[in-house]
DSSP file (Angstrom, degrees, kcal/mol; ACC not computed):
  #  RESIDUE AA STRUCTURE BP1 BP2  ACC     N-H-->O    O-->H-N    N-H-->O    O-->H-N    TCO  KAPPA ALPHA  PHI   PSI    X-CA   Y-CA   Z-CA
    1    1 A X    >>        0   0    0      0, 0.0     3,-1.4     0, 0.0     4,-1.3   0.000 360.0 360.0 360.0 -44.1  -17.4   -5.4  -26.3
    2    2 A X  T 34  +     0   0    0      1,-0.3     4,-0.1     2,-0.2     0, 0.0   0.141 360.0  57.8 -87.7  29.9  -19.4   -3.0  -27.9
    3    3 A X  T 34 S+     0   0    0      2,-0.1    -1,-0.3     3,-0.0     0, 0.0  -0.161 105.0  57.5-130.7  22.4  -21.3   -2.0  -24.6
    4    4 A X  T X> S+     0   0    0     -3,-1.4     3,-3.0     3,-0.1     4,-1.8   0.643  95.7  65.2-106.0 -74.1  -17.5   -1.1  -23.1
    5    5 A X  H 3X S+     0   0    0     -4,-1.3     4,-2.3     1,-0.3    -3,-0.1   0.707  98.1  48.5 -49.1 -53.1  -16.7    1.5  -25.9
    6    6 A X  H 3> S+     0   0    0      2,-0.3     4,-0.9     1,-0.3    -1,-0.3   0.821 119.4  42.9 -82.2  -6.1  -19.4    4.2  -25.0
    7    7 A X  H <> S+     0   0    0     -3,-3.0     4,-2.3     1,-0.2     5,-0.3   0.932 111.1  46.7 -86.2 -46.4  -18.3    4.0  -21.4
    8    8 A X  H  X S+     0   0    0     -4,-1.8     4,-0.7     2,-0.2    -2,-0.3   0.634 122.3  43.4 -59.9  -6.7  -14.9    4.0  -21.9
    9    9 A X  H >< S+     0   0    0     -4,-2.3     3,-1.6    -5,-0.3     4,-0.5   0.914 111.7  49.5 -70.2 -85.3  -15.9    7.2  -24.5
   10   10 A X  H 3X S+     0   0    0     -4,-0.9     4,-2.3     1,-0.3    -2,-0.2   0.571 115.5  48.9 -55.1 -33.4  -18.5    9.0  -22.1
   11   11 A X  H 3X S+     0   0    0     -4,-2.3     4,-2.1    -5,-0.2    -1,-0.3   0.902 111.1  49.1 -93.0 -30.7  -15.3    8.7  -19.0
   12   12 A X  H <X S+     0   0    0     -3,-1.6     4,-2.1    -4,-0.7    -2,-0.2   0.828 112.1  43.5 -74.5  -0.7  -12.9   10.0  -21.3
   13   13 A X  H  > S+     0   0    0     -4,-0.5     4,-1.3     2,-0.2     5,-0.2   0.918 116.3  49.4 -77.8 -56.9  -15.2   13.1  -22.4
   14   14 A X  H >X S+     0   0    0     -4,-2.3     4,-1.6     2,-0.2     3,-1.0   0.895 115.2  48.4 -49.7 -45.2  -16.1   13.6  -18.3
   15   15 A X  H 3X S+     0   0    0     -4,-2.1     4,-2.6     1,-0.3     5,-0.3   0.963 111.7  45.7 -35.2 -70.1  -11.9   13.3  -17.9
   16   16 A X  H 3X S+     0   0    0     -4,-2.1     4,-1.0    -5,-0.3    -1,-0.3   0.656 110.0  62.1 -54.7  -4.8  -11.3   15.9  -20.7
   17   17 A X  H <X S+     0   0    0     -4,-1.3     4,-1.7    -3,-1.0    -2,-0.2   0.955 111.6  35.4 -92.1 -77.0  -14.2   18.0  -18.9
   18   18 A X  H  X S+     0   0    0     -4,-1.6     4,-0.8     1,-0.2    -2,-0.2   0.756 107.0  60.4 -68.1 -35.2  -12.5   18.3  -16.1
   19   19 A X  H >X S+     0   0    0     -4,-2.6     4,-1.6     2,-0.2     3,-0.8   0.925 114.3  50.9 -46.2 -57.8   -8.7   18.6  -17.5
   20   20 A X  H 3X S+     0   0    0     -4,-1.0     4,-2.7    -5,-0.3    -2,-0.2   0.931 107.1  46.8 -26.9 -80.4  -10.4   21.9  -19.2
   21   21 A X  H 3X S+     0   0    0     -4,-1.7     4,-2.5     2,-0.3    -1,-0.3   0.583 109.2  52.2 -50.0 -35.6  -11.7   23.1  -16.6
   22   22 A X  H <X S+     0   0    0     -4,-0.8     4,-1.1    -3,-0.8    -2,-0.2   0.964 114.0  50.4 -79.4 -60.2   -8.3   22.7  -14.2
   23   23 A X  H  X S+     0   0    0     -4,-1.6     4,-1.7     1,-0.2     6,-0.8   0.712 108.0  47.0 -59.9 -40.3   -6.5   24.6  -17.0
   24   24 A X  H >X S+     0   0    0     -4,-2.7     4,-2.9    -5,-0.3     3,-0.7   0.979 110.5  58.6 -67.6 -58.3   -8.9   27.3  -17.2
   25   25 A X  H 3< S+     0   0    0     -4,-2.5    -2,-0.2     1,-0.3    -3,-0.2   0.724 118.0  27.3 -19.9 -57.6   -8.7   27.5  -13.3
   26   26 A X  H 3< S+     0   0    0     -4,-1.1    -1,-0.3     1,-0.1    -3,-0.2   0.648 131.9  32.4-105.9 -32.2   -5.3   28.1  -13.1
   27   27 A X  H << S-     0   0    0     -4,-1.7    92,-0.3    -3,-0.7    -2,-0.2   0.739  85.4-135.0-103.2 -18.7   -4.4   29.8  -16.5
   28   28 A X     <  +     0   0    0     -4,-2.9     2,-0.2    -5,-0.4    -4,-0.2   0.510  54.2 141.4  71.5   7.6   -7.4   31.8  -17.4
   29   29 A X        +     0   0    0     -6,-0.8     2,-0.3    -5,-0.2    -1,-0.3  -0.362  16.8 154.1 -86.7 156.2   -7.3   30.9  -20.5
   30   30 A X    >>  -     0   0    0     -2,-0.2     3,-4.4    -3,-0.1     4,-0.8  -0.964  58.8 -77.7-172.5 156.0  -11.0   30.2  -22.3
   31   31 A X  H 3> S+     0   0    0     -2,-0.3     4,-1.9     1,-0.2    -1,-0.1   0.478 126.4  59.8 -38.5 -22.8  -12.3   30.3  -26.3
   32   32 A X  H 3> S+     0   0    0      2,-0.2     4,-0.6     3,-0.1    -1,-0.2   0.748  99.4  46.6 -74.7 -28.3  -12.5   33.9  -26.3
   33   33 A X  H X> S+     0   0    0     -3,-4.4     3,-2.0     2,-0.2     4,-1.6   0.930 117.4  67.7 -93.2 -50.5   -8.5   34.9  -25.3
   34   34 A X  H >X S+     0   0    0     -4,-0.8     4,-1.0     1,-0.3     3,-0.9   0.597  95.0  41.3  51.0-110.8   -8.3   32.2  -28.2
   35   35 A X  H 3X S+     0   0    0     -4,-1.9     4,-1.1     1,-0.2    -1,-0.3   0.431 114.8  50.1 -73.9 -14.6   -9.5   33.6  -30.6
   36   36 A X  H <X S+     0   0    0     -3,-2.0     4,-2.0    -4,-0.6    -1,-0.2   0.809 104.9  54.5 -89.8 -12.0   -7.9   36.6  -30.1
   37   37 A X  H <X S+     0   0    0     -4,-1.6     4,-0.6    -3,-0.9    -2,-0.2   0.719 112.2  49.0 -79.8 -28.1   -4.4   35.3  -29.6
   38   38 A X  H  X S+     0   0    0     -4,-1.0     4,-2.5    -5,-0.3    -1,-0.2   0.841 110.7  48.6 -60.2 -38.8   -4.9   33.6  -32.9
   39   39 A X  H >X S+     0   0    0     -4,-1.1     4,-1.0     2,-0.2     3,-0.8   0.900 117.4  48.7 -67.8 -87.8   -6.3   36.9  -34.9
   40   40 A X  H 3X S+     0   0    0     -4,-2.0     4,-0.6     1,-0.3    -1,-0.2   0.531 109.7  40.4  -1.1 -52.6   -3.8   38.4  -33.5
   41   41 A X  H 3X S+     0   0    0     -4,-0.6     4,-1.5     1,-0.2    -1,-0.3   0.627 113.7  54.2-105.3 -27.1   -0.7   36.4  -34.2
   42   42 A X  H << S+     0   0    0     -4,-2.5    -1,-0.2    -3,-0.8    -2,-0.2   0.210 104.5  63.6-102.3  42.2   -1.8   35.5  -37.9
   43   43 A X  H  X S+     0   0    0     -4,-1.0     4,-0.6    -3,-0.1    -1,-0.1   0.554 103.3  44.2  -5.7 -78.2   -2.0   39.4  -38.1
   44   44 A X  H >X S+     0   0    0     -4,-0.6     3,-2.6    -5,-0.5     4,-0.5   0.997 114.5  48.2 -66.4 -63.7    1.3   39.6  -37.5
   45   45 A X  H >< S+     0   0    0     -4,-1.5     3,-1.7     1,-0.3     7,-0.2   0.944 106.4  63.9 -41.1 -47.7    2.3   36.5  -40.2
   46   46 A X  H 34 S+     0   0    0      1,-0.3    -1,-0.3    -5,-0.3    -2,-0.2   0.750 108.7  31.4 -73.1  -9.3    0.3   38.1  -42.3
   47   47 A X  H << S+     0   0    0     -3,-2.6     2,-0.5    -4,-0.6    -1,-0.3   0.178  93.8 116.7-123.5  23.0    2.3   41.0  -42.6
   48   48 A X    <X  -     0   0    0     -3,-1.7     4,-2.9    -4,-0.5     5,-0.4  -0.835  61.8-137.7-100.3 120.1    5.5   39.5  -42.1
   49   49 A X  H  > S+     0   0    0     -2,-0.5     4,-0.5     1,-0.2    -1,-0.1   0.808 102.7  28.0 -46.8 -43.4    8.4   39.4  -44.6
   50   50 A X  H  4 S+     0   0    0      2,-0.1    -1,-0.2     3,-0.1    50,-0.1   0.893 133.3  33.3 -87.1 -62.0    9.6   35.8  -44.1
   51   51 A X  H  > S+     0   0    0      2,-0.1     4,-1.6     3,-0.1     3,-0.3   0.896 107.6  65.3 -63.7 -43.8    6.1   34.2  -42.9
   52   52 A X  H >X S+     0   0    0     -4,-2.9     2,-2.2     1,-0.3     3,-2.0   0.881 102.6  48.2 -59.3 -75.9    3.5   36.4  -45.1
   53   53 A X  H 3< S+     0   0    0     -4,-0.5    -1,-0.3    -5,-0.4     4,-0.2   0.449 116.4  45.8 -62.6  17.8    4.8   34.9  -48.9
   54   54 A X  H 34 S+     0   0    0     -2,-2.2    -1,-0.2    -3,-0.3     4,-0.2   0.740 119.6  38.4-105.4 -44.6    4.6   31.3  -47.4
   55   55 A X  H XX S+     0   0    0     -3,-2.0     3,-2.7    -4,-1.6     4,-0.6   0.993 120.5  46.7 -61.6 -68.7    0.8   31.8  -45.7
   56   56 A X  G >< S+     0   0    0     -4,-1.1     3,-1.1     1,-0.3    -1,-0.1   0.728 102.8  63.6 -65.8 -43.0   -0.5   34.0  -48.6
   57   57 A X  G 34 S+     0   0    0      1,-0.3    -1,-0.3    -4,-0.2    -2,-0.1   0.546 117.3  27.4 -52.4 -13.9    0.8   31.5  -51.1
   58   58 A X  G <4 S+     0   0    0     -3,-2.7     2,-0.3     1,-0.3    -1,-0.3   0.461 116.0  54.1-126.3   2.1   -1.5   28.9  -49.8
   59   59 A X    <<  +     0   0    0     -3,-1.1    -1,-0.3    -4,-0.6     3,-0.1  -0.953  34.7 164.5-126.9 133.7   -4.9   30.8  -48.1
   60   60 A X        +     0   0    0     -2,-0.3     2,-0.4    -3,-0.1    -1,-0.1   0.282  69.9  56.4-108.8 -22.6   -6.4   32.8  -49.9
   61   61 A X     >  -     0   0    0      1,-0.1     4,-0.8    -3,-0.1     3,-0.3  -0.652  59.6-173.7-127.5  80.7   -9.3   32.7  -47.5
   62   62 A X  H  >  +     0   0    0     -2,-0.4     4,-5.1     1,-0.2    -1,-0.1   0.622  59.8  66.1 -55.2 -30.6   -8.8   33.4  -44.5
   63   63 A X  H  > S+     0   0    0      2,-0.2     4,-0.9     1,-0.2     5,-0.5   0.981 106.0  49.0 -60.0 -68.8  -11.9   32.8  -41.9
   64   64 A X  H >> S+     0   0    0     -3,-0.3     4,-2.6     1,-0.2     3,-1.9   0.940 104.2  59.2 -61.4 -33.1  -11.9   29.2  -42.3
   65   65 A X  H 3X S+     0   0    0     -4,-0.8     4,-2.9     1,-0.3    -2,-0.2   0.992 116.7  36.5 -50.8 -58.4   -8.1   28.8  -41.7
   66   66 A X  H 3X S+     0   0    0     -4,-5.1     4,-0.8     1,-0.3    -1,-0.3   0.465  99.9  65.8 -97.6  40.8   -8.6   30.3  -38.6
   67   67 A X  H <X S+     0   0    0     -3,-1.9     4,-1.3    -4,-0.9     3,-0.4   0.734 110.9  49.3 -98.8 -53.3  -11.9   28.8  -37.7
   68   68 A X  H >X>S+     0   0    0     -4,-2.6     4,-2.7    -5,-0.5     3,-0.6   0.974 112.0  51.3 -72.0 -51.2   -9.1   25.5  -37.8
   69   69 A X  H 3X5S+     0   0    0     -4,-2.9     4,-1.3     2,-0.3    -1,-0.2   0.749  99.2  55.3   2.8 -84.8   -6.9   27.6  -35.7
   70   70 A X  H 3<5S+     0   0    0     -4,-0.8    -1,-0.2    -3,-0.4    -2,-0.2   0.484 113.7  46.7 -70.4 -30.4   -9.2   28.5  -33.0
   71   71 A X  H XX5S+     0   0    0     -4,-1.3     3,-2.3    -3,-0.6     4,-1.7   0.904 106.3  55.4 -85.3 -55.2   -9.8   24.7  -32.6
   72   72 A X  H 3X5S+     0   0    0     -4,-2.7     4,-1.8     1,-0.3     5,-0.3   0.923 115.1  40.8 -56.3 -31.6   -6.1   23.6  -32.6
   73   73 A X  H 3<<S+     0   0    0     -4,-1.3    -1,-0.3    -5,-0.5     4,-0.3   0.600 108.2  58.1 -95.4   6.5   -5.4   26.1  -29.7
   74   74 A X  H <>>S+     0   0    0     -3,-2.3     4,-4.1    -5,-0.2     5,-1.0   0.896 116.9  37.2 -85.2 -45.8   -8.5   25.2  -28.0
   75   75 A X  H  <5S+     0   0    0     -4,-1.7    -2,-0.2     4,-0.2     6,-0.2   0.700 119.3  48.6 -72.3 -44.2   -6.9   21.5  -28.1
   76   76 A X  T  <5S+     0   0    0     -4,-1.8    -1,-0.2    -5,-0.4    -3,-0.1   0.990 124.8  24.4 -40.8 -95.5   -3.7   22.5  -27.5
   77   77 A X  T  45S+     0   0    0     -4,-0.3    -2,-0.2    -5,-0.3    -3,-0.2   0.759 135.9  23.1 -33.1 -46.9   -4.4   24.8  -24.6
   78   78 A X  T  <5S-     0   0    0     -4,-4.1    -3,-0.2    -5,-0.1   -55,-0.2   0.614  93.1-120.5-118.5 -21.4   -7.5   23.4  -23.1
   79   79 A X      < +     0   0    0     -5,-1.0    -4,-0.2   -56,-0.1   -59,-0.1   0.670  55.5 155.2  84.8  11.2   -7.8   19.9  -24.2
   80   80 A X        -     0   0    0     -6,-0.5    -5,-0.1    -9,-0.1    -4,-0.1   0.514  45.7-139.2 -54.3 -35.9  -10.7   20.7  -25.6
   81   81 A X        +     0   0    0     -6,-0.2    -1,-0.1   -10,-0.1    -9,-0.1   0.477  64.0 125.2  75.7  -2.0  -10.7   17.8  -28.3
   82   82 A X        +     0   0    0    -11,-0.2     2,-0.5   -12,-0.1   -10,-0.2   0.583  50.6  69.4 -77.7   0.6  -12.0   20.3  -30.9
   83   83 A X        +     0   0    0    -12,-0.3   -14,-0.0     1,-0.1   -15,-0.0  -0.888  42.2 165.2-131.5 145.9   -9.5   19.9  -33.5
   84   84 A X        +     0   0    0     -2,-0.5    -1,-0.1     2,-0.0     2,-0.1   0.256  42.4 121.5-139.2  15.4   -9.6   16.5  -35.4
   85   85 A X        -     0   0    0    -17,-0.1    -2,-0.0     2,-0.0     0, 0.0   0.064  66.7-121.5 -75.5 163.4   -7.2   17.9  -38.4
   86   86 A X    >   +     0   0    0      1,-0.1     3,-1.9    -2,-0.1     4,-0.4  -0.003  37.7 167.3 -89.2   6.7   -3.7   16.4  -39.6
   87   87 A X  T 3   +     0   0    0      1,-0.3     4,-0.3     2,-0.2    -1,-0.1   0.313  68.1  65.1 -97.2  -5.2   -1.6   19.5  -39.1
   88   88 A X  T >> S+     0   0    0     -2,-0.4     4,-1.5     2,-0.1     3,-1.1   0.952 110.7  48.3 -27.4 -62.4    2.2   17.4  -39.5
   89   89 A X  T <4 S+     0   0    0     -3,-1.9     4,-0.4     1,-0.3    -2,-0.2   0.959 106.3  52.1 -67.2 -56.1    0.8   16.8  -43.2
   90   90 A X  T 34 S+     0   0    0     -4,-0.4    -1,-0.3     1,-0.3    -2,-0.1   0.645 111.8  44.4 -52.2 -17.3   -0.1   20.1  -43.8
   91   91 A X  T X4 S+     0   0    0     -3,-1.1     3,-3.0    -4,-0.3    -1,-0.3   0.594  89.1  97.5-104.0 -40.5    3.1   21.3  -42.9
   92   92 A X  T 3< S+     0   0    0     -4,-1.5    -2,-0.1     1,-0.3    50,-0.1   0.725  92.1  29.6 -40.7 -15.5    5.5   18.7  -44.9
   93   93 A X  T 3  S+     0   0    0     -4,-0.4    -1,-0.3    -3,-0.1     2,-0.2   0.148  84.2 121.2-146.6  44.4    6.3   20.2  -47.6
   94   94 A X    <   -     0   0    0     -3,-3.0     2,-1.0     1,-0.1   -40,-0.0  -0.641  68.3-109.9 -77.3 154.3    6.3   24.3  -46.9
   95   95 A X  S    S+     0   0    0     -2,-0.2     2,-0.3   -41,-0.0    -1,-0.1  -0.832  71.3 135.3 -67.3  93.0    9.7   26.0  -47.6
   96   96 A X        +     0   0    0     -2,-1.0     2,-0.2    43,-0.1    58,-0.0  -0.833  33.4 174.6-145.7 158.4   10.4   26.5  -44.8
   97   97 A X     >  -     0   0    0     -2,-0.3     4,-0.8    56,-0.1     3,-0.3  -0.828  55.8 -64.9-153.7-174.5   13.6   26.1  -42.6
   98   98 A X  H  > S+     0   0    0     55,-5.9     4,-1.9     1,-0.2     5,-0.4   0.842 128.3  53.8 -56.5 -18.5   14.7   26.8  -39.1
   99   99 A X  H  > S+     0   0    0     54,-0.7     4,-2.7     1,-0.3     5,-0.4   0.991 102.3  58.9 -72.2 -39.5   14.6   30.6  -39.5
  100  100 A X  H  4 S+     0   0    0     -3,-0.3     4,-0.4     2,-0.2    -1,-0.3   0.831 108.4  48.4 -71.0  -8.4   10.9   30.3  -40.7
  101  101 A X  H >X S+     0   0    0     -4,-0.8     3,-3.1    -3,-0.2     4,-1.8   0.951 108.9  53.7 -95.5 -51.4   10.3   28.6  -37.2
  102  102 A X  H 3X S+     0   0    0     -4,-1.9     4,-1.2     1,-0.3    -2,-0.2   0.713 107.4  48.6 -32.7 -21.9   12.0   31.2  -35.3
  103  103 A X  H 3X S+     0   0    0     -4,-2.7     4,-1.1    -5,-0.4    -1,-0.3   0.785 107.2  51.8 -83.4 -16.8   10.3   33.7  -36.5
  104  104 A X  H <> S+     0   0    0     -3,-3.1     4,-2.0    -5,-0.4     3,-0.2   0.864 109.8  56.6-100.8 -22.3    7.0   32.2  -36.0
  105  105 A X  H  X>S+     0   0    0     -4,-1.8     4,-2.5     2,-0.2     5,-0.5   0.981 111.8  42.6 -24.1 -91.2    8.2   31.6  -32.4
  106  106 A X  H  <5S+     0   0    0     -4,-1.2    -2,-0.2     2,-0.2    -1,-0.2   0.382 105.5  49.4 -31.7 -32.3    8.8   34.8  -32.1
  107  107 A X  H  X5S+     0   0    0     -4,-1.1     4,-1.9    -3,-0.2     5,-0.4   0.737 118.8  53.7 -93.2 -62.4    6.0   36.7  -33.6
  108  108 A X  H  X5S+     0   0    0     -4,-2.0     4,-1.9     2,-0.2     3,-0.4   0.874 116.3  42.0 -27.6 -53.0    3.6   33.4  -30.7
  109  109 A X  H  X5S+     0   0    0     -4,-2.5     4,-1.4     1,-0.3    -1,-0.2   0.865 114.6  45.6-112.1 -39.5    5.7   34.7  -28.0
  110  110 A X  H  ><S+     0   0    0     -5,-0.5     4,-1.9     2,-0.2    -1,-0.3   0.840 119.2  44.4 -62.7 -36.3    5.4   38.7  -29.0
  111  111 A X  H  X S+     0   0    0     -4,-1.9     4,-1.5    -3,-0.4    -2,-0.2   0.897 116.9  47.2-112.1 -42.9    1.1   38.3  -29.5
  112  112 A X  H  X S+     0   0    0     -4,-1.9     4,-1.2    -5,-0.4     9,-0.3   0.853 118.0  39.6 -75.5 -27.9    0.8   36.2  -26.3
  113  113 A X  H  < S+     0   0    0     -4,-1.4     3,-0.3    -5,-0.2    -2,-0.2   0.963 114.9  52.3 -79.8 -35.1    2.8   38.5  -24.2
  114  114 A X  H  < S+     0   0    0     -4,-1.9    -2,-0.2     1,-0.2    -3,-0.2   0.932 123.9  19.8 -69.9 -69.0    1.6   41.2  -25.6
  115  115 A X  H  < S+     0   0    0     -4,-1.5     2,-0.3    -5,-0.1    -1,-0.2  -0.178 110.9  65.1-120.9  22.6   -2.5   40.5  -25.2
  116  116 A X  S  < S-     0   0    0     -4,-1.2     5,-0.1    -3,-0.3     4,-0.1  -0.975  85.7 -82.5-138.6 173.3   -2.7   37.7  -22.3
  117  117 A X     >  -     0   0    0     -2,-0.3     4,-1.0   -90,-0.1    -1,-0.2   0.330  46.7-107.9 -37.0-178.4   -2.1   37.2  -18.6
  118  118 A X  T  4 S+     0   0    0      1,-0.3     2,-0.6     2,-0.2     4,-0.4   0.483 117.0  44.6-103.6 -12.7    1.2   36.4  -17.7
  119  119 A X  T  4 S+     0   0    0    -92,-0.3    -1,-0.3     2,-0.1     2,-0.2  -0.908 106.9  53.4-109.0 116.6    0.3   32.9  -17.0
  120  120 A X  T >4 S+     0   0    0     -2,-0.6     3,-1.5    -3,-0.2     4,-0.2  -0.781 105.9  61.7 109.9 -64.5   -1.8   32.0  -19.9
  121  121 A X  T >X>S+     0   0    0     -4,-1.0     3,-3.0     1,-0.3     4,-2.5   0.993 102.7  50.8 -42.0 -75.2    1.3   33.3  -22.1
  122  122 A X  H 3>5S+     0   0    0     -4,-0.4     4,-0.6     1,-0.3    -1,-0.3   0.805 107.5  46.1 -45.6 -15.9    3.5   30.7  -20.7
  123  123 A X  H <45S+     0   0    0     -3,-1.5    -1,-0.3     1,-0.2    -2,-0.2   0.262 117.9  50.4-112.3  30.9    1.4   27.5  -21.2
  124  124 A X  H <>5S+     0   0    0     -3,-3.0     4,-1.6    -4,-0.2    -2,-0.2   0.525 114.0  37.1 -79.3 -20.0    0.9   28.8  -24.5
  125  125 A X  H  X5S+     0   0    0     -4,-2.5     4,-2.6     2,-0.2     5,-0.4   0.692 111.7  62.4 -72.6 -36.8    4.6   29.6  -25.5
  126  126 A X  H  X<S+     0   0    0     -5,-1.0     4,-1.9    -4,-0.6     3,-0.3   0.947 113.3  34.7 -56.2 -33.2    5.5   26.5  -23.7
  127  127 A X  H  > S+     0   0    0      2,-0.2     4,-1.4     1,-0.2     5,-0.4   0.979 113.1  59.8 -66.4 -66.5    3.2   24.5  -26.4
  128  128 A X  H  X S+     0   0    0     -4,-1.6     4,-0.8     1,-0.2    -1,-0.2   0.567 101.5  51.8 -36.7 -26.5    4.1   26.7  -28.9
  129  129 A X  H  X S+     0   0    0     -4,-2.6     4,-2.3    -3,-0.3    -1,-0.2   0.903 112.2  46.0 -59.8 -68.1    7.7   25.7  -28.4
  130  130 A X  H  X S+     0   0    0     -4,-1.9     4,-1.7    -5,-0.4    -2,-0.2   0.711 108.9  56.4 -53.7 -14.7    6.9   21.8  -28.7
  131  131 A X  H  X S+     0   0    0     -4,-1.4     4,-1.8     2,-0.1     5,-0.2   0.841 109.5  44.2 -98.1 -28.8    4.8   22.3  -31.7
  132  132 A X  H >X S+     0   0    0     -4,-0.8     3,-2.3    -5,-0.4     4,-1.3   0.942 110.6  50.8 -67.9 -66.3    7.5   24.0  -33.6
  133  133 A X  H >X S+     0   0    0     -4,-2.3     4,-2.1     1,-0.3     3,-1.6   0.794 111.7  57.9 -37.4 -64.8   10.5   21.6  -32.7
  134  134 A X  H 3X S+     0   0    0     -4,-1.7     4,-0.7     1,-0.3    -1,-0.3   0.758 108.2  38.1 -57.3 -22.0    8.0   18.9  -33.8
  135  135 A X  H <X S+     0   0    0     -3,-2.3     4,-2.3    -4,-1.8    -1,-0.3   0.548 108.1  56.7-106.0   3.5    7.4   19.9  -37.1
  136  136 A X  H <X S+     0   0    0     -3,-1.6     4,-1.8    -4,-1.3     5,-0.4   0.775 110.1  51.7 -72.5 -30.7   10.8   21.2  -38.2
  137  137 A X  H >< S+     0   0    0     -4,-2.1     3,-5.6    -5,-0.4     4,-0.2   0.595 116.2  48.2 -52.6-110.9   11.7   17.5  -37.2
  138  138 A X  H 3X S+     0   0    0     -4,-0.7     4,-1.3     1,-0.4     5,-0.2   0.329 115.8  35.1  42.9 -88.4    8.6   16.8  -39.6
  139  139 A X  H 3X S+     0   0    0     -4,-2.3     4,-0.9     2,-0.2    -1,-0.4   0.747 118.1  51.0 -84.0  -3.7    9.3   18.6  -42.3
  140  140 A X  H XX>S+     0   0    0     -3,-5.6     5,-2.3    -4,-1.8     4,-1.7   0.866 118.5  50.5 -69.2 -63.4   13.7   18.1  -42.3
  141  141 A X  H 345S+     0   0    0     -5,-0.4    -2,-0.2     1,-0.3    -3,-0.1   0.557 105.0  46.9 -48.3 -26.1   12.4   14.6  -42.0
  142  142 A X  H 3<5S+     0   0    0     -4,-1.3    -1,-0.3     1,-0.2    -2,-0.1   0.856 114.8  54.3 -97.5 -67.6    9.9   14.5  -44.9
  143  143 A X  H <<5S-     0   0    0     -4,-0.9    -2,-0.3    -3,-0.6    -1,-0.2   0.437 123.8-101.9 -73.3  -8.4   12.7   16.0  -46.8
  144  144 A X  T  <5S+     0   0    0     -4,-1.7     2,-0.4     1,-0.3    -3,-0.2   0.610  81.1 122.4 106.3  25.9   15.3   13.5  -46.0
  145  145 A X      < -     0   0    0     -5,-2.3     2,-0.7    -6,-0.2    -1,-0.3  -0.946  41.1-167.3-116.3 147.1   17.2   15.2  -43.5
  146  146 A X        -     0   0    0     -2,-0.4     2,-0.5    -6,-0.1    -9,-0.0  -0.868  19.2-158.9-121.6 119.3   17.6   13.5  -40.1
  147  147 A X        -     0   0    0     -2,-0.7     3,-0.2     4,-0.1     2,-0.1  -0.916  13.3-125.6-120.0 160.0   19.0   16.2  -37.7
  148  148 A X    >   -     0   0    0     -2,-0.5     3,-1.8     1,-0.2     0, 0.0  -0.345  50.4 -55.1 -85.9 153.3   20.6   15.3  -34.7
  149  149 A X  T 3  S+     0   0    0      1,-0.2    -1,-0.2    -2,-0.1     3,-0.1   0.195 132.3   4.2 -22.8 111.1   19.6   16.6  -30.8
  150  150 A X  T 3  S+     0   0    0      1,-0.3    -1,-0.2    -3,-0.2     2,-0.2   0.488 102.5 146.2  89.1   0.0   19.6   20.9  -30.7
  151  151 A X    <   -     0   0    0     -3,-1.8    -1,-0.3     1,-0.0     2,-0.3  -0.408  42.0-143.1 -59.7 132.2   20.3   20.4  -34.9
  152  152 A X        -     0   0    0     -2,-0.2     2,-0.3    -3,-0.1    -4,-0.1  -0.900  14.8-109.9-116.8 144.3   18.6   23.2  -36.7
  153  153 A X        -     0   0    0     -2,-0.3   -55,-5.9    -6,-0.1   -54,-0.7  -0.628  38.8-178.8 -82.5 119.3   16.8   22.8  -40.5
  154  154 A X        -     0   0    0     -2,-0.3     2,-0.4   -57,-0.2     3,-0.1  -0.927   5.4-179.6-126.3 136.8   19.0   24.7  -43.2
  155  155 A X        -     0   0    0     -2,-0.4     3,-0.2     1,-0.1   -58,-0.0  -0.969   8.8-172.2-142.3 125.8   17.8   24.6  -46.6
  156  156 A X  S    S+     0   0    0     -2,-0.4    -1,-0.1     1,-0.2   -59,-0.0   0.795  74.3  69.8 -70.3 -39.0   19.8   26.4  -49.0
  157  157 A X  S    S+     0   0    0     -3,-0.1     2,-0.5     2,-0.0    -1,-0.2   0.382  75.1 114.2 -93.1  13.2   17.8   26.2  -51.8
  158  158 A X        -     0   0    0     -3,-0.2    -3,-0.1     1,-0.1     3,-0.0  -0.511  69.2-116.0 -50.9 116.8   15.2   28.5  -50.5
  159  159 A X        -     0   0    0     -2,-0.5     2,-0.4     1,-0.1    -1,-0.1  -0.244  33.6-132.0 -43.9 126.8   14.2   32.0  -51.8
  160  160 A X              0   0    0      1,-0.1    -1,-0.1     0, 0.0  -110,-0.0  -0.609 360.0 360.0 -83.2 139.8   15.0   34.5  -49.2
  161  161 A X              0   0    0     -2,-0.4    -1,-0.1    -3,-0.0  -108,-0.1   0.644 360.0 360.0-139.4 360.0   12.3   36.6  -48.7
């Protein structure tokens, strides 16, 4: 059995090699518009009424956050495999509600249009979309609220900021 695993490994690395590579083809995207669509967009968070007190209250140090970043959108985007992080957990217990995921929609969909291709935006908003829905599920769920299809996360007891 354990002369199966590094083949079955070594064909899913050549797979992901090539899934990369097809997705770069066609979107243009590669580690460098990346990293800047990440500097970018946690720019903007960072200087954001709603988003900034939520980020700032938990990074103080910013470079490695988005060191983790720059791998979750590589993984995202490219299929990269590079990011090997939890980031559901990390998220479970922000104050946060729906509005803090619209906005952070919003501020993704403004940094991507603004500073990539027009195809490169879209299979990065289109992700961006699915990773917020999942983790408002997430974190309502975490918090003991079950919402129902197109149901948006309201928390009352949040500071408005």
């Amino acid at each position: 059995m354990s002369d199966e695993f590094p083949v079955t490994a070594q064909a899913a690395a050549e797979r992901r090699v090539k899934i990369t590579a097809a997705i770069q083809a066609e979107t243009g995207i590669d580690e460098a518009m990346i990293e800047k669509l990440v500097r970018g967009f946690y720019d903007r968070v960072r200087n954001d009424d709603l988003l900034g007190p939520v980020f700032a209250s938990r990074i103080s140090d910013w470079e490695p956050h988005l060191q983790q970043m720059f791998a979750f959108w590589s993984s995202v985007a490219l299929m990269s495999g590079r990011y090997h992080g939890q980031p559901m957990r990390k998220h479970l217990r922000l104050p946060v509600d729906g509005r803090h995921f619209d906005r952070w929609l919003a501020l993704f969909e403004q940094t991507a249009r603004d500073l990539c291709p027009s195809k490169a935006a879209d299979h990065f908003i289109e992700r961006a979309h699915r990773i917020a829905e999942s983790i408002e599920l997430g974190v309502a769920g975490a918090n003991g609220i079950m919402l129902r299809p197109g149901e948006r996360l309201v928390r009352e007891n949040l500071p408005e900021q």
